[in-house]
N, C-alpha and C positions, 0 to 999 in steps of 0.2 A: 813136500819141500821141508827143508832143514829149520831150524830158527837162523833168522835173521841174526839175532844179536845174539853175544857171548858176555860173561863175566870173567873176571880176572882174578887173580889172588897174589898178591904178592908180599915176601915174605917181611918184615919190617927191619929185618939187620940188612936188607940189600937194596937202597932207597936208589938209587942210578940203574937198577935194574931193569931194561926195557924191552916186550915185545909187540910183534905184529902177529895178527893170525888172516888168514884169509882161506875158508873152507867154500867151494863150490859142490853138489850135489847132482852128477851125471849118471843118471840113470839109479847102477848099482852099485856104482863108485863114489866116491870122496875124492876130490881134487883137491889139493891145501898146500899153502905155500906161507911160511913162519921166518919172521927175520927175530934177530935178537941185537941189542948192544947195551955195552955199560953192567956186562955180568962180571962176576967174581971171580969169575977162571973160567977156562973152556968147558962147555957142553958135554959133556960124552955120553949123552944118549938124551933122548925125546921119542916117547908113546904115548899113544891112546890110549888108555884104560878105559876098562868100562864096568861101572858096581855103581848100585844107589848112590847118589850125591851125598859129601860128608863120610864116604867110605876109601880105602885106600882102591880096590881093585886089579886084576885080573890086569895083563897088558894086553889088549886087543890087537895092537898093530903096533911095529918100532918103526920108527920116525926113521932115527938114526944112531947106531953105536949098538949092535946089537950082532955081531958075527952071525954071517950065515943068514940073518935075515932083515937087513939092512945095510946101504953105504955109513962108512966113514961121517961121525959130524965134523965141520968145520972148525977149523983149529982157532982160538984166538977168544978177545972177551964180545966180540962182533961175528955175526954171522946170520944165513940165509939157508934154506931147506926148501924144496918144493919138490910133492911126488902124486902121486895117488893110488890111495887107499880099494882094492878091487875087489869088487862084493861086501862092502862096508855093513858092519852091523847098523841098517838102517833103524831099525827098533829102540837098540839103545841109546841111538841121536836123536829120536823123537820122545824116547821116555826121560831125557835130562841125565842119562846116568853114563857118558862121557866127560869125561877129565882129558885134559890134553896136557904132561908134563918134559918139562928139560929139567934135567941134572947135568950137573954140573960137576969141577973135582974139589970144590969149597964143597958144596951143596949134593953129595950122590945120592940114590935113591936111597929109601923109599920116599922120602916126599920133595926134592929138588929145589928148583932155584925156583924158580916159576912154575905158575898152570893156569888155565884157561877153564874153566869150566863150562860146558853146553848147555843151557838150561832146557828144559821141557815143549813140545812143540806146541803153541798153545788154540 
């Protein structure tokens, strides 16, 4: 099983800045479904990364805004995503070293508006 809980990060110039995450763990999948509101401008992309925690990382998997390997994010400073992740790097959700990030067109990568951190499975 995954960890129950998550940690969060958010940035301190973006105090309205709101999300949900909701990660389920099917088999060899990742099921996750992400709302957001009260960001700085639209989305244009959200991935999983995955590097030791406190590192930038590798993008595991794109959420969304990723040509070619991901839908379109939802346009606006509100929004919703839900998909699943198939054949999910189980290992690095159990060792703490996924990050979950949105960028944003205030905030683009490399380190975005928001992230979610997965902690360690314990």
């Amino acid at each position: 099983q995954l960890p129950q809980q998550f940690r969060t990060q958010l940035r301190g110039d973006v105090k309205t800045s709101k999300g949900t995450a909701v990660l389920k763990q099917k088999g060899k999948d990742i099921a996750y479904s992400f709302t957001w509101s009260g960001m700085t401008s639209s989305v244009i992309s959200g991935h999983f990364h995955t590097a030791p925690q406190g590192q930038v990382g590798v993008r595991g998997y794109s959420i969304c805004g990723v040509t070619g390997e991901s839908p379109a994010c939802p346009k606006g400073k509100s929004g919703k995503i839900a998909g699943v992740w198939k054949n999910a790097d189980l290992a690095a959700f159990e060792r703490g070293d996924v990050t979950i990030a949105f960028h944003t067109e205030v905030y683009p990568a490399p380190i975005g508006e928001i992230a979610a951190y997965i902690p360690a499975k314990k």
